[in-house]
Every structure is written in structure tokens, then in C-alpha cells.
N, C-alpha and C positions, 0 to 999 in steps of 0.2 A: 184606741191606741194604733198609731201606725207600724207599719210593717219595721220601717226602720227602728222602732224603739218596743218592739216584741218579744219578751223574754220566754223562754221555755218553764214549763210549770215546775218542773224540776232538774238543778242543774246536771248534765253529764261530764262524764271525766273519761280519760282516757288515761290508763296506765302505763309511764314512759320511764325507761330506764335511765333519761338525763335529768328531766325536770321531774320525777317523780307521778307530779299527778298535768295534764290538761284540762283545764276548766273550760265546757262551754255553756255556758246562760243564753246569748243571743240566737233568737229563733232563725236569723241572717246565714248566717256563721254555720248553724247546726245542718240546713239546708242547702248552702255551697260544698259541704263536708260528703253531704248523701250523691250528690251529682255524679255523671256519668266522666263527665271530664277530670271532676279529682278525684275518683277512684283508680283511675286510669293509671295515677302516680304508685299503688302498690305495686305495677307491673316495670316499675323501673327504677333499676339500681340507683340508690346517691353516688357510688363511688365507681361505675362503671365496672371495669376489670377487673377492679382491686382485689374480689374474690378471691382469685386467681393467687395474690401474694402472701395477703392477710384474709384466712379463711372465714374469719367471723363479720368479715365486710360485705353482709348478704342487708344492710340494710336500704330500703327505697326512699324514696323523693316525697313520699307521702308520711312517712316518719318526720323526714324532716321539715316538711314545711308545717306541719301540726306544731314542730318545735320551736319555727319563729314565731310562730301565730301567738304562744304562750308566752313569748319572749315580752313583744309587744305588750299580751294583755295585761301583764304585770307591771308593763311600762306606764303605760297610758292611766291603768284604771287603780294602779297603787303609789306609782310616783310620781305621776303631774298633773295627777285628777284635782288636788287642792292645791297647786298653785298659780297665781292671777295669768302667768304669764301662759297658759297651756288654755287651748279652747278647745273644751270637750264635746262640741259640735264636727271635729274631726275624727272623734272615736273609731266608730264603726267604718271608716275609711280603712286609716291606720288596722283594723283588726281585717280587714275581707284585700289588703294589697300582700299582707303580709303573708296570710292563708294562702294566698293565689299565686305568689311570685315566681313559681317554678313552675305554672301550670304546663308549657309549653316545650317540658325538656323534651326529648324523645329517645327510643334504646339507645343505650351507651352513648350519651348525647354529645359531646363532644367531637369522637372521631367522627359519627355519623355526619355533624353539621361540615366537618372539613369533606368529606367527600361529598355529599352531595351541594355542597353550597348552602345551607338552610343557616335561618337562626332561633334557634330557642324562643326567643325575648321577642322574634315578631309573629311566632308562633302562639307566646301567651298572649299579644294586642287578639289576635285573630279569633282565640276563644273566648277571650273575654267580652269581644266585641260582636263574633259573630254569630250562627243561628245555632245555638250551643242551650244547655240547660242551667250552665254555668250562667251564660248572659242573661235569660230565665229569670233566674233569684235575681240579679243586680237589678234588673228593670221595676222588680216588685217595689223595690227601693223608692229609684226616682229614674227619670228617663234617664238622667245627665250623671246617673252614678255608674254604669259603667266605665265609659270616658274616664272619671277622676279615677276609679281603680286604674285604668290602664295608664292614665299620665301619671301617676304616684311610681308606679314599675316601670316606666318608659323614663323616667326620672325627670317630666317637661312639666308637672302639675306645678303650679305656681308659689305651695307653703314648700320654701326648701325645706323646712323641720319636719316636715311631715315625709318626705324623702330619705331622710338622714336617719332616720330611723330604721329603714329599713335597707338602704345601699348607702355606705359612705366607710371609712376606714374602720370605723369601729360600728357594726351595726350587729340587727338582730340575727341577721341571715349570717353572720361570720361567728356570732357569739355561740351559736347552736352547734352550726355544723363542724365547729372544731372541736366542740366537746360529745357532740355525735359520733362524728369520725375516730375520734380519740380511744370511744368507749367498744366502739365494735370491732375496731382494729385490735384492742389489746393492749396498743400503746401507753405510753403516759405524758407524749410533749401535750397534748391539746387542752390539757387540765388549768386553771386557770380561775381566778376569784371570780366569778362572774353577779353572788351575791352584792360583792364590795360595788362592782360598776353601777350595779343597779341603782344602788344607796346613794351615787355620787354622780350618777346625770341631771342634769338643768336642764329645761327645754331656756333657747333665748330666742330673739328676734326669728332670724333664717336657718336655725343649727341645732345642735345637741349639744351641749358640751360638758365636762367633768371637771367636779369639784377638782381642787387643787390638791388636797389631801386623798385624794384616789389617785396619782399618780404612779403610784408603784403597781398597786390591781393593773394601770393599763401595759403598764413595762412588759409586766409578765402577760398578760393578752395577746403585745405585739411578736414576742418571744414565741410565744404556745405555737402562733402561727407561722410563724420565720420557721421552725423546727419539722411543724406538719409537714410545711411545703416541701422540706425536702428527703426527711425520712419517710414520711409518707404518700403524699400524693405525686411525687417525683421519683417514688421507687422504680429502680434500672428494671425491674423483673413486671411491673407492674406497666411499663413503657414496652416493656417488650410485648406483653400481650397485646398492648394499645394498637402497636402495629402489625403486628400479622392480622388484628379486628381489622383495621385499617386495610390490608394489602386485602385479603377478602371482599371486602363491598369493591377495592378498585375493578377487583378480577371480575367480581358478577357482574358490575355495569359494563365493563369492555366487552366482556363474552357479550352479553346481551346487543350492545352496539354491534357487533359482527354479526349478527345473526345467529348465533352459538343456539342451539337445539338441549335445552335442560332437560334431562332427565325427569325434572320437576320443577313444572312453571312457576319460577319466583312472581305470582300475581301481585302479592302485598308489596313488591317493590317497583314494579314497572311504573310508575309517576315517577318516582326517584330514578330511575335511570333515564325515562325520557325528561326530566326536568321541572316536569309541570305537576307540583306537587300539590295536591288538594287537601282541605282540611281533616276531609271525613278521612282519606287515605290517610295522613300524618296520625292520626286519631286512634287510626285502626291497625298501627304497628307501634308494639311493644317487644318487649324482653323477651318473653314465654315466644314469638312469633320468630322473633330473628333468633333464637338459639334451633326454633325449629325446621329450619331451610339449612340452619348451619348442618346439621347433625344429617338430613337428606342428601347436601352436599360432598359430606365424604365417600359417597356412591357417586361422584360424577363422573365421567370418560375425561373429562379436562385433569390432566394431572397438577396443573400447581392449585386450581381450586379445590379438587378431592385431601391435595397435602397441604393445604391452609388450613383447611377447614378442619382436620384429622386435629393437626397441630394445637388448634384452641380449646378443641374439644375436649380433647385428653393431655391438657396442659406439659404439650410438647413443643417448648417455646425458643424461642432465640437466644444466645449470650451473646455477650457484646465484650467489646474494647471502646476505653474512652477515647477521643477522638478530635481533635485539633482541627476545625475545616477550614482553617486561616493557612497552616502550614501544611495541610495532609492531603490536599488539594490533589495532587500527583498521584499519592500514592490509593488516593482512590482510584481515579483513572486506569492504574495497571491493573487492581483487584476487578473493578468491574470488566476488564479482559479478560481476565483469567477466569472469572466467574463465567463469562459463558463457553468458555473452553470445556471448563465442566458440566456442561449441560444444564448451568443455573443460570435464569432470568434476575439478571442484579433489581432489574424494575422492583422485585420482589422476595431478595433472598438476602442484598446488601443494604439496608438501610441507615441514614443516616437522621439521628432522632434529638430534635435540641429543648432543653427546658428550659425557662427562666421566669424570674420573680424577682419585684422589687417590695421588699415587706413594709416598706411604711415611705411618702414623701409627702413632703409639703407643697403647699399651693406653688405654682408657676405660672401664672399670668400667659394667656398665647399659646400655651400646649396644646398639642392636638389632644390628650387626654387629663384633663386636669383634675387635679384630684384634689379636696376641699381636706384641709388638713385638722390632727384631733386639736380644740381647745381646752385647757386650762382656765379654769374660771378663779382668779384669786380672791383671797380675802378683800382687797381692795376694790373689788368688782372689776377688774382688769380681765381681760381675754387673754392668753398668750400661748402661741403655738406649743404644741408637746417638745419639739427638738431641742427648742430654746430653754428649756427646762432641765430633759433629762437628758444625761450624759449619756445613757446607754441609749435610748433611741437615736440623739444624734449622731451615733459611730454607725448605725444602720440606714441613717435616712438617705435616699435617692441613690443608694448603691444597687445596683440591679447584677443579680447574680445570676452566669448563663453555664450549662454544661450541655457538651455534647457525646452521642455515644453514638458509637456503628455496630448494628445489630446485625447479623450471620447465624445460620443452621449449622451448629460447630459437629452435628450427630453425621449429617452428611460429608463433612466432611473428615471426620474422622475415620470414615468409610473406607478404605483403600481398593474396593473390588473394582471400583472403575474411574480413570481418571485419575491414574496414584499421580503420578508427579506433577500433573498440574495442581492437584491439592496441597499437593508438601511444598508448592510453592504460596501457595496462599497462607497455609497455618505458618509458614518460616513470616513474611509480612505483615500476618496478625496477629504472629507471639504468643499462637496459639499451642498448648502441652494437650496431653491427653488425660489429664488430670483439671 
């Protein structure tokens, strides 16, 4: 029996509080799972900061990629295993793209990729690809199965269905992580039929698409996530800690650029500040690692990195005012005078933080980013885009929703011992009370 089609003598499960149980049988599977590189994902948050807002959002990236992986196997090996149009020669694909799709986040992945310039997603090619134990097991495979993992995640592999299963408007990695999120937050927008979907995807030609009689399961799918995105993953408080994480690495890289003499040599980050980021170095910073430079940090002689770092640590965060930068243009301009009137670096004390989403569009031909829209598969065997159908997706589709907010240290200046009337001219401009 080859490696590829080697099953474990007895199957494992893993206990999950969304899908209940994790099934894994393939000996593939069970041995990308032990790896050094996805282990690496229990040391990193799925939700970044979010802690910080919704205290039960201490889950990681290894939770949930277990969670698409299960998504998948129940795709693959319960719902298109018996039919003509699914070719189960793509199995263990679909099951090791889906496993691995995040392998490449890194702490708090997001703001980190905006400061240092990095990406996630060339971060996964890299492991996947290169002297890794992750690449290891693929190889055991077949030479050429690395590469189809990485082109399946890279989204160039040539079965678009076998793509869309895993990134496309309605996949497995959205179906998870909104009722992941949902469930550690406390919330209840993420909640969602996710059985009904199951029961009502088709594999066809290039695509996925859903029976016609699941159209409402998906209404409520696109809803769940319209709702996440902005009671949750766009929470004001949850952005604010994004950015002091944020001003924080700016501070340590510019210290560093001048020569700044730390107290204690940020070693795990020097590639990220001089640029030239190596594998093993990306590898070898995690969560546990960056919270602990943070927490050394609040001892530094640099005063706005000792009072970032203070700030995140003991979740003494920014509030904000919402914030027009179309019309407010101006009165930025004066605040960030006034701001260093008062001895505050705006670079770092005044920010301006914008969010936006668009929850559901259809195809557009020639977009820079096109996005492959959900089908409707009718009785007649007809295709027909979801907006054409439902009434409530089409009042949402291609509407993109943007908010802006200006984040301020409202404790400082609430302060009056120094500085009072340049601050009372600031709180009078940002309609700031002391309540």
C-alpha cells in the first residue's frame, strides 16, 4: 500500500467544541498534524487582539485549521464521494490544502504583515515548499505533491473545484471560522445552518455550487458573516488594540534603525527590522515570544515604547471618535499640532484607523480582484448566480461598507497637571467629556 492511501490502524478524533468530534484515519494527515511547523499554529491566536475585547477569544490557528480540515472531510468523503461528477483521486489533496492553509500566519498576523511588509500566504508556499518537515511528509506522497498543495492555497492549481472548496465565497475556511469565532467570542451572529449547506453542495465542472432549495441556509451564512465582520472582527476596542500592537513594532523597528541601545536585544526580531526575513527566523516567532519583549519593554528608557508596551499589556487602550477623513482633513492637521504642543508624538498617540468589507459580489470581468460568485443549481439544471435569486443578498451585493475612527490616549489627556490648556483645547475638538 502506498503512502498516499495508508490508513492509521485505528482512527483518532480530536474533541472540538464546533464540530463535536475530528476524524483522522489517513496516516498523511495524522503525520502533517505531529510536524513541527503545524504545531507552531497552537502558539498563535486566530483572532489576534480580540482577547483583549471578547475575553474567551484565546482560540489559535491550530484549532481552526483542524476545523476546515473536518469541513472538507466530510465534504469530500460523505458528499461527492458517490457522485460521477467528483473524482476521488483529488481526496487527499483537498484534505492536506485544507489542513495547511494557514500554515504561514505569524503573531498577531495581520498588523505584523502591515509593518514589516511580509505575507502570510507566501509564508505558507515557503513551508510547504521548503526544507521544512511539513515538506517531509508531502514528499513521502509524490515529488509533485507538494507544489499541488501549494497551487490549491496559492489558488493557480488547475481543478478550480478543488480551489473553491477551500477559498471562494462560501468555503470551508469561512464556514469554520465564523462559527469558531462565534463560539469563543460568546456571540451568536456566526451561528448558521451549516448542516443544510452540506446536504446541498454539488461538485460541477470548475465550481461548487448549491442545490436551489438551500438558498435560505446560504442567506443566513452570508448574514452570519455581514454581522461577524462588524460586531466582531471590526470591534472599535478590538482596533484599538490593533493599533497601539501596531505603533509598538513601528517604535521597535525605528529605535532599532537609529541605533537605540535596548535594554534587551530584540534578537527574534532583527531580520524583521533589517528586512531580510528568513524562514527559520519567521518560524521561530510566535505569540508566547512577542508578548515576551512586550512585557521587557515596559522597562525601556524610550518613553513612548515603555508606554505602548505598558498600554497593551495591562489593556490600557485608546478610545476614539468616529471620523470623516473626507471632510475632517483640517481638523486633523490642528489636533496633530496641538498634539505635540503637548508633548504627544501624533506619529503614535493620534491615529486614524479605517475598516471595510464588502459581504457578498458577483463576478466582474477585469477586476483587479474578482471574485467567482455563489451558484444556484436549479431543478432544471440551470446555474444561476445567488443575487439573481435572492432578494436579500441582492440589497447587499457589491455594496462595500467603510468606517473610520481616530484613536487618542483620552487618560492623558484627561490629565491637567501639565499642558492644561493645550489639552482643553483638544478634548473641546474631539468632544471629548470626562465621562
Amino acid at each position: 500500500m502506498t503512502y498516499a492511501m495508508q490508513k492509521l490502524a485505528e482512527e483518532k478524533v480530536f474533541k472540538d467544541p464546533v464540530h463535536r468530534y475530528i476524524h483522522v484515519r489517513d496516516q498523511v494527515v495524522w503525520d502533517l498534524i505531529g510536524t513541527r511547523e503545524f504545531q507552531r499554529l497552537r502558539r498563535i491566536r486566530q483572532l489576534g487582539t480580540t482577547y483583549l475585547t471578547f475575553h474567551g477569544a484565546e482560540h489559535s490557528r491550530f484549532n481552526h485549521s483542524l476545523g476546515v480540515y473536518e469541513i472538507i472531510r466530510r465534504i469530500v468523503d460523505d458528499v461527492f464521494a458517490p457522485r460521477p461528477e467528483w473524482d476521488n483521486s483529488e481526496r487527499l489533496l483537498c484534505l492536506c490544502a485544507a489542513l495547511l492553509h494557514d500554515l504561514g500566519h505569524g503573531p498577531f498576523s495581520h498588523s505584523f504583515e502591515k509593518v514589516f511588509e511580509l505575507d502570510h500566504e507566501e509564508f505558507t508556499q515557503a513551508i510547504i515548499l521548503g526544507d521544512t518537515e511539513v515538506n517531509a511528509v508531502l514528499k513521502k506522497v509524490s515529488s509533485a505533491f507538494p507544489q499541488q498543495v501549494a497551487d490549491v492555497i496559492a489558488k493557480t492549481y488547475d481543478n478550480k473545484r478543488v480551489i473553491s472548496l477551500i477559498s471562494s465565497q462560501i468555503d470551508a475556511d469561512r464556514m469554520d471560522y465564523l462559527q469558531r469565532d462565534a463560539y469563543f467570542t460568546g456571540v451568536s451572529y456566526g451561528h448558521f445552518d451549516m448542516e443544510r449547506i452540506l446536504r446541498v453542495l454539488r461538485p460541477k465542472e470548475d465550481q461548487v455550487v448549491i442545490k436551489s432549495s438551500g438558498m435560505h441556509a446560504v442567506e443566513d451564512y452570508i448574514m452570519s458573516r455581514y454581522q461577524m465582520y462588524w460586531q466582531v472582527y471590526f470591534h472599535p476596542v478590538t482596533r484599538s488594540s490593533e493599533v497601539i500592537l501596531t505603533k509598538i513594532l513601528h517604535r521597535a523597528k525605528e529605535l532599532s534603525e537609529h541605533g537605540y541601545e535596548f535594554a534587551y536585544e530584540p534578537r527574534h526580531f532583527m531580520s524583521m527590522f533589517s528586512g531580510n526575513v528568513t524562514l527559520k527566523d519567521y518560524l521561530n516567532l510566535d505569540e508566547s515570544i512577542v508578548m515576551y519583549y512586550f512585557q521587557m519593554w515596559e522597562e525601556e528608557k524610550d518613553p513612548i515604547l515603555s508606554d505602548l508596551c505598558h498600554r497593551f499589556m495591562q489593556r490600557r487602550l485608546f478610545k476614539y471618535v468616529e471620523f470623516d477623513p473626507s471632510k475632517e482633513y483640517k481638523k486633523l492637521n490642528k489636533l496633530e499640532q496641538l498634539f505635540r504642543e503637548a508633548d504627544l508624538d501624533p506619529e503614535y498617540y493620534l491615529v486614524v484607523d479605517s475598516s471595510s468589507d464588502l459581504p457578498y459580489d458577483f463576478y466582474r470581468p477585469g477586476e483587479e480582484e474578482e471574485r467567482v460568485p455563489i451558484h444556484l443549481l436549479m431543478p432544471n439544471g440551470e446555474l444561476r448566480e445567488l443575487s439573481r435569486q435572492s432578494e436579500i443578498v441582492d440589497a447587499i451585493s457589491g455594496k462595500r461598507r467603510t468606517d473610520h475612527k481616530l484613536y487618542y490616549p483620552k487618560d492623558y489627556l484627561m490629565d491637567d497637571s501639565s499642558h492644561k490648556e493645550t489639552k482643553e483645547k483638544i478634548r473641546a475638538i474631539l468632544g471629548v467629556s470626562e465621562h
